[in-house]
N, C-alpha and C positions, 0 to 999 in steps of 0.2 A: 457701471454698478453691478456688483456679484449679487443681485438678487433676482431670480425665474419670477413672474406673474405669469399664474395659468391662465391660462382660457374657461370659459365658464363651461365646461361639458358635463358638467355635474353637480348640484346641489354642494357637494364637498368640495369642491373645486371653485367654486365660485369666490371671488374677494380673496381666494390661496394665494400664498405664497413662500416659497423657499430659498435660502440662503445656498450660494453655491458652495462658500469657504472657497474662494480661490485663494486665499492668503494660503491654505494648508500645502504642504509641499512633502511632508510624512505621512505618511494612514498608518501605522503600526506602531505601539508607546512602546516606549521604553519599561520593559519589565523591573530591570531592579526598582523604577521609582512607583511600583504601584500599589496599591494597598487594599484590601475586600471593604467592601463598605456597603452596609448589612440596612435593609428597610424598617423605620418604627413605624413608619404608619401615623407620625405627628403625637405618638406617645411618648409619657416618658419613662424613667426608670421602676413607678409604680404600675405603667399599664394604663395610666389616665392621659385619655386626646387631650393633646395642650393647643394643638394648630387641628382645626378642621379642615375637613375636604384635602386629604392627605394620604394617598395610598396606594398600590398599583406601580405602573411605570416600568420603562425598560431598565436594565441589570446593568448596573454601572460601577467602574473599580475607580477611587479617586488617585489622583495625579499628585505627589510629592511636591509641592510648587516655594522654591525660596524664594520667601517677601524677605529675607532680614541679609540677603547678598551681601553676607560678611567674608568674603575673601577677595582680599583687597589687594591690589596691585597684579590681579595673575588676571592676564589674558585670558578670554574664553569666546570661541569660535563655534558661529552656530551651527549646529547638523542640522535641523530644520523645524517647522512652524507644523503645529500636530492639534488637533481638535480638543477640546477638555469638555464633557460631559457635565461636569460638574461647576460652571460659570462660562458666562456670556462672552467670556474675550477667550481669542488664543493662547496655547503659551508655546514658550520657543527651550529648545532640548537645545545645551549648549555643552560642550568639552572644554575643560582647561586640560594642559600643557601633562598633567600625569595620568590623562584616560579617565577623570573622575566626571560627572554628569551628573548637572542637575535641570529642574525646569524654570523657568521663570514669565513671565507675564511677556507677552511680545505686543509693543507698541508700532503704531503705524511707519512703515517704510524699514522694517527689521527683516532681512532675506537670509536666506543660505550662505553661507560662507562669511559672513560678516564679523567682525570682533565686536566685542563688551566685556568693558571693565567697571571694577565698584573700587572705589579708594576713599580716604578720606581729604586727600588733597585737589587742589583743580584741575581736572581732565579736558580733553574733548568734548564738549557739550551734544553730543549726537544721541539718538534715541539708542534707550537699551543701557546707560552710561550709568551708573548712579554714586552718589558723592553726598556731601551735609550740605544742606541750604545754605551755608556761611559761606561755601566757595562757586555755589550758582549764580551765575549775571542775572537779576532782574529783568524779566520781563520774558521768560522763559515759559512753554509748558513743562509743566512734571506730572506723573502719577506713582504709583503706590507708595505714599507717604506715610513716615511713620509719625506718631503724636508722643510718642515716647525713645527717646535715644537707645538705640537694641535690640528695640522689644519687634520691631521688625511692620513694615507697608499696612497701613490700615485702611487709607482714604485714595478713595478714585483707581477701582482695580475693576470697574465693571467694562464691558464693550463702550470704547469710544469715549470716553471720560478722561477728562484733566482738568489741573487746577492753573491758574497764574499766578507765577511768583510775582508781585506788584511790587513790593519795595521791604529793606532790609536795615530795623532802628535796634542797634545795640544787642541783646541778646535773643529777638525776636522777630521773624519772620511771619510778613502780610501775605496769606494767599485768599487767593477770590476762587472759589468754588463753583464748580456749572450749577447748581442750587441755588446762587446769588448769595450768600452766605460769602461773612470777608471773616477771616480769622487768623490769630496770632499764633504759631507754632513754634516751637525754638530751634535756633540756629541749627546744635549739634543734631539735629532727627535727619535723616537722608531720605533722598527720594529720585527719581529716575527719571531721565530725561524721556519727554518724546509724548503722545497720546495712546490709550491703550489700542490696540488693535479692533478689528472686526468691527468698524462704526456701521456696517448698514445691517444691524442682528434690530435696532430700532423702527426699520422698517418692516420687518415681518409680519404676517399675517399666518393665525393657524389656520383659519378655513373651517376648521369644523371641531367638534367636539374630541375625535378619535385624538387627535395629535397632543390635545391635552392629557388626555388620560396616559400616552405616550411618555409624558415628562413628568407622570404620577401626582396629577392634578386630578383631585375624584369631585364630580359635580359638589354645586352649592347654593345651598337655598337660600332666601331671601328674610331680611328679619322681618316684615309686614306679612309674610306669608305661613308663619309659624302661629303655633298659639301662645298666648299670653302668659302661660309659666316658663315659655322656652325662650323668649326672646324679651325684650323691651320693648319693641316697637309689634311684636305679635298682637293676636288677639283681636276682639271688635264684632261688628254686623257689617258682613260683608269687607269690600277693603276700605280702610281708615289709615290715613293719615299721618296723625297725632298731630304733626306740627314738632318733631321731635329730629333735634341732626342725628343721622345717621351713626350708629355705632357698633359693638359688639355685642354678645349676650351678656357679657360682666358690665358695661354701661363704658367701656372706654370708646370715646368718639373716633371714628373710621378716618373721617375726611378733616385735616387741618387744625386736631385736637394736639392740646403739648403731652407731650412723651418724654422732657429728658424731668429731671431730676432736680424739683427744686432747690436754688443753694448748693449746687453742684463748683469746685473749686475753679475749674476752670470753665466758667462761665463770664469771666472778666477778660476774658480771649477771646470773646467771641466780637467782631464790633459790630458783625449787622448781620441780623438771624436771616437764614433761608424765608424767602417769598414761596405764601401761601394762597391759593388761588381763591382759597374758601372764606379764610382771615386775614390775610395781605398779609402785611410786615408782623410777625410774630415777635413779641415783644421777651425779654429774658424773663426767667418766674422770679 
């Protein structure tokens, strides 16, 4: 396992732990694919916090990453497995055949020197491969799926995440979600053989306060702990209660409240909602 557990020599140190990235086999990006990428603070274009406890953090340039690996039939050979500051998994700097370089999401057992192609016909099913759900064998892992034909990888691009292709009726494709979630996505959307990389980033431990504020995480108060114009569950003699679930200062519930969109079209895709631990089976609105 590429993960350090310290030793407790220090209050900070105590329950720590570090990710080594031995997958990594590059420490320096690729500059043409890099881009400044400028701090809000969880504001937005008016200057009003939209996300709390937002600010801070080390100086990060984001990484050019193709989700829509539309160059199809050209061999590409990987130069190596490189760190992304900006999400949970690795990604992998690859060359095709005229010196051109892009990046793309590297799933588990993706090395140096390796090939990957994207086509829309049936290839080699090996990680790194990506092709249309019409011409992958059932019972495969994939990730970075797309949910619209083009438009390019939506679902399961975090560390360690995949879905299963379960089985394939007509012009629609069953996959099961690590969610628990089973849904129907269409044949011609493509998606990538193999699971994402860097599965043990779910093991980590910060250890202490500082490492958060590191990844521009700024402390966060509690809504019982506020007063009662500032929160919902604020306010009282002393601390209270209410008896009220958990939620935001606008009243949207935190833990296992619905979020999508009542009447939403394709909601008849879905065949069995994500398990919730707080309401169990989430039922469609």
């Amino acid at each position: 396992m590429a993960v350090r557990v310290y030793k407790r020599t220090s209050p900070g140190r105590r329950n720590a732990s570090v990710n080594l990235h031995s997958e990594v086999t590059k420490r320096r990006p690729e500059k043409s694919l890099l881009r400044a990428k400028s701090k809000k603070g969880g504001r937005n274009h008016h200057g009003i916090i939209t996300q709390r406890s937002i600010g801070g953090g080390a100086k990060q340039r984001y990484r050019l990453v193709d989700f829509k690996r539309n160059r199809r039939d050209e061999p590409a050979r990987v130069v190596g497995i490189e760190y992304d500051p900006n999400r949970t998994c690795h990604v992998a700097l690859v060359e095709y055949s005229d010196g051109h370089r892009r990046y793309i999401l590297a799933p588990v057992g993706l090395t140096d020197g390796d090939t990957v192609m994207s086509s829309n016909d049936r290839i080699e099913p090996k990680p790194g491969n990506t092709m249309p759900l019409r011409v992958i064998p059932p019972g495969l892992t994939v990730h970075n799926i797309e949910l619209t034909p083009g438009r390019g990888g939506q679902l399961c691009r975090a560390a360690g995440t995949s879905a299963k292709l379960s089985n394939k009726e007509g012009k629609w494709a069953t996959l099961v979600f690590p969610s628990g979630e089973i849904r129907q996505i269409s044949v011609d959307c493509q998606a990538t053989i193999g699971q994402v990389g860097n599965p043990d980033h779910q093991h980590i431990k910060l250890g202490k306060a500082g490492r958060n504020r590191h990844r521009g995480v700024r402390p966060h108060i509690r809504g019982v702990a506020t007063n009662h114009n500032d929160h919902p569950l604020g306010g009282g003699d002393g601390r209270s209660k209410g008896n009220r679930a958990p939620c935001s200062p606008t009243g949207v519930q935190a833990k296992g409240g619905k979020t999508r969109q009542p009447g939403k079209a394709s909601n008849k895709r879905i065949i069995r909602r994500r398990f919730s631990k707080r309401y169990g089976q989430l039922k469609l609105s």
